[in-house]
C-alpha angles and dihedrals in degrees: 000000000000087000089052085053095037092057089045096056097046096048122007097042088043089055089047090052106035093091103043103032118017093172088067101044091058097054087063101040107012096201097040099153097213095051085042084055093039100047083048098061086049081048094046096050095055079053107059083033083064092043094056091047089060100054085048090059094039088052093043079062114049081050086055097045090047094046083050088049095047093053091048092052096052097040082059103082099047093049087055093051095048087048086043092217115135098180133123093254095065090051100039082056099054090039103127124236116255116276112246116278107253123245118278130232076262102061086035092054083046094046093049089049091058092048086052090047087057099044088054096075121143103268098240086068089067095036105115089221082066115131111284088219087086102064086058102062103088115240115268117256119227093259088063092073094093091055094041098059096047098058085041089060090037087063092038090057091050092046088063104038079064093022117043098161099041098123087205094060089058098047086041083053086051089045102059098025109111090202107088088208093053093043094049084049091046091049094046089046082057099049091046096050093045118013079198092065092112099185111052091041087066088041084063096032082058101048088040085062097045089049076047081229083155093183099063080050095060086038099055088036084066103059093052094047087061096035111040105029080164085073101047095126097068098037097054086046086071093046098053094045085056084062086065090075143055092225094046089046094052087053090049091051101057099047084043102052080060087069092229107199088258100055098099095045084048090053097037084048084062102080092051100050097031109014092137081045121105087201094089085050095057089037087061089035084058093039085050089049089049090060094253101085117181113291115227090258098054092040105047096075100047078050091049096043081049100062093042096053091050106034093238157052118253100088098052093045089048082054102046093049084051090055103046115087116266099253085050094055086060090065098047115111130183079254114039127201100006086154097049094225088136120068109253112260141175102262109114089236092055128071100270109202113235129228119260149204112205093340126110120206113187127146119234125205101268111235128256114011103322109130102211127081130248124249105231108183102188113201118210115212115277140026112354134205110187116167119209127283108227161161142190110254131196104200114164116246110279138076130300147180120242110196137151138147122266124196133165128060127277120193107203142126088233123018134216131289142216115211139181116194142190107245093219096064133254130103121337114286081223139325138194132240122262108297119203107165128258111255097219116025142011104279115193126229136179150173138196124242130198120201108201124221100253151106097249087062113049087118140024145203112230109200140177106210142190087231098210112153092187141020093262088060099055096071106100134150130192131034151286137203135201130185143148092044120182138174096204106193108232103182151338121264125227115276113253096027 
């Protein structure tokens, strides 16, 4: 019986304990791996609690300092005038130090991994049925780092003399070691034990990106990018400032042309961290060259983000023609797919179909030996909202005819319009009447369009509206049809204009 009790109390109490309260544990079995772990993440968080103590109070000082300097540097003047000495020396004398450097994109990438190192506690340390023992402890001043780190790499020896293949040990060793050699080796010991030890993966990725060995950056990107989806946003930050450069990019084509499950999300983050950048550009140009070029799907919103950052339309279009293959640039036209031989798509120069409340779009085949499709737009019963079918167009200054053919019938208070508009805004280039079909044949329409010489209008948005004004207008019922669609130019318009 008291060996019974005597093995209970040296493993299976300890393990129960090890979690909650590591201080007890230990008393019982002074090297259980589990309270060791446990009592180093308490000790690591007081840790990174002192540590951030420091920075406040190096920050409260730098404020202080450059108050101080301000005053100084207005009470100048009026202290020269009282002495009435205008010379160099007086000035030269008030002159305020320089204001602290601030801090570069470096310090900022470490600052947010510790704040990452002390967000990745064991869950049990935020729990609020946590051991009250702990509140009590008054929190560490800066001048207890030293001591701090050295306990912390105490526990984390004797982790490992029990534990050898506990990943945190090791990335607790590189935390506390002073010696930037020992701490790199500690931190790779930790990813290769456990792809999942976060920390000391962005500790690597960092100082992969200070050495500029761009590709350990893309390689531990990588296994964050699997393991801790949550942290996405700084993993893909480092990715896109590899892009900057010819080296980083060479290192991002070569992980991307493996087509790694975060390629797409990484693409598709480039138009919202360097969308006025011509780095994704060269980036796509590099993956084009590699034989994997962007798919739609990962270029549209680089092209989108374009065209919002720079109010217009000309970059993104200059993009996307560098990116089609060269058999495809010899079919594209200022307006594409009037004929609506090409599925829709979400590219800005295609017809984009539009969503829809109670209103069907769909393309039938067109009769006889036209090529083209026809536009079919089906009404449900009831109140419609239909957006606008549309497409970025890049027709020259001048005037033009807009004609096609309607059929169908269409019952509405207001009918549907076809517009063409500058994409910098003011009133339509040109717009057709309320269409509303023909019930029996194809009956043609048209209107004429004038693209003025001017800046604002570089590009344009063709679109095809429900054109409601009020909530009595939306409700429509039926159908309408639209084929053999043109824009015929007539003349051109007065330079200048």
């Amino acid at each position: 019986m008291l060996v019974l009790l005597a093995l209970i109390a040296t493993t299976s109490l300890p393990m129960a304990l090890a979690e909650r309260h590591p201080s007890l544990a230990l008393a019982l079995h002074p090297d259980h791996p589990r309270a060791l772990l446990a009592l180093a993440q308490e000790e690591r968080a007081r840790l990174t609690a002192a540590m951030a103590q420091k920075e406040e109070e190096a920050v409260a000082r730098a404020e202080e300092a450059a108050s101080a300097a301000a005053a100084t540097a207005a009470a100048a003047p009026a202290e020269t005038a009282a002495s009435g000495d205008g010379g160099a020396g007086g000035d030269e004398a008030a002159a305020p130090p320089a204001p602290p450097a601030p801090a570069n994109d470096a310090d900022a990438l470490a600052r947010q991994e510790r704040e990452h190192a002390a967000s990745l506690t064991t869950p049990e340390a935020t729990e609020p049925d946590a051991p009250e023992a702990a509140d009590s402890v008054p929190p560490p001043a800066p001048e207890d780092l030293p001591a701090l780190r050295a306990a912390l790499s105490d526990l984390a020896a004797r982790i490992r003399a029990r534990a050898p293949l506990d990943a945190t040990a090791w990335r607790l060793k590189g935390d506390t070691s002073d010696d930037l050699a020992a701490a790199r080796q500690a931190m790779t010991e930790a990813v290769a034990r456990s792809r999942r030890e976060t920390v000391a993966a962005f500790w690597l990725m960092h100082q992969d990106y200070e050495r500029r060995d761009y590709a350990g950056v893309v390689r531990l990107a990588d296994v964050l990018l699997r393991t801790r989806p949550a942290l996405d946003e700084y993993t893909l930050s480092y990715l896109s400032s590899l892009s900057l450069t010819p080296e980083g990019r060479a290192a991002l084509v070569t992980a991307l042309i493996e087509n790694p499950s975060w390629r797409g999300l990484f693409l598709r983050s480039m138009g919202s961290k360097l969308a006025a950048s011509d780095a994704p550009l060269a980036l796509f140009q590099a993956l084009k060259d590699a034989g994997s070029p962007p798919s739609e799907a990962e270029l549209v919103p680089l092209l989108r983000a374009r065209i919002a950052a720079e109010k217009r339309a000309g970059g993104a279009y200059n993009i996307w023609l560098q990116m089609l293959p060269e058999d495809e640039v010899l079919k594209v036209r200022p307006v594409n797919n009037l004929d609506f031989a090409q599925d829709p798509s979400s590219l800005p120069f295609n017809w984009s179909l539009p969503r829809s409340v109670n209103a069907f779009i769909d393309f039938q085949r067109a009769s006889g030996d036209d090529a083209g499709r026809v536009l079919r737009i089906r009404f449900g019963v009831g109140r419609v909202r239909l957006g606008s079918l549309e497409q970025i167009t890049f027709l020259r200054p001048g005037s033009y005819r807009f004609s096609g053919e309607q059929k169908g019938l269409m019952s509405s208070k207001r009918g549907m319009v076809w517009q063409v508009l500058c994409a910098g805004g003011g009133p339509p280039a040109g717009q057709s009447s309320q269409l509303l079909g023909a019930p029996r044949s194809w009956r043609p329409f048209s209107f004429d369009i004038t693209i003025p010489n001017n800046s604002r209008c570089d590009s344009q948005r063709l679109r095809l509206i429900h054109d409601s004004r009020s909530t009595s207008e939306q409700f429509a019922s039926g159908e309408i049809q639209f084929q053999s669609l043109q824009i015929t130019p007539l003349e051109p318009a007065a330079s200048g204009g």
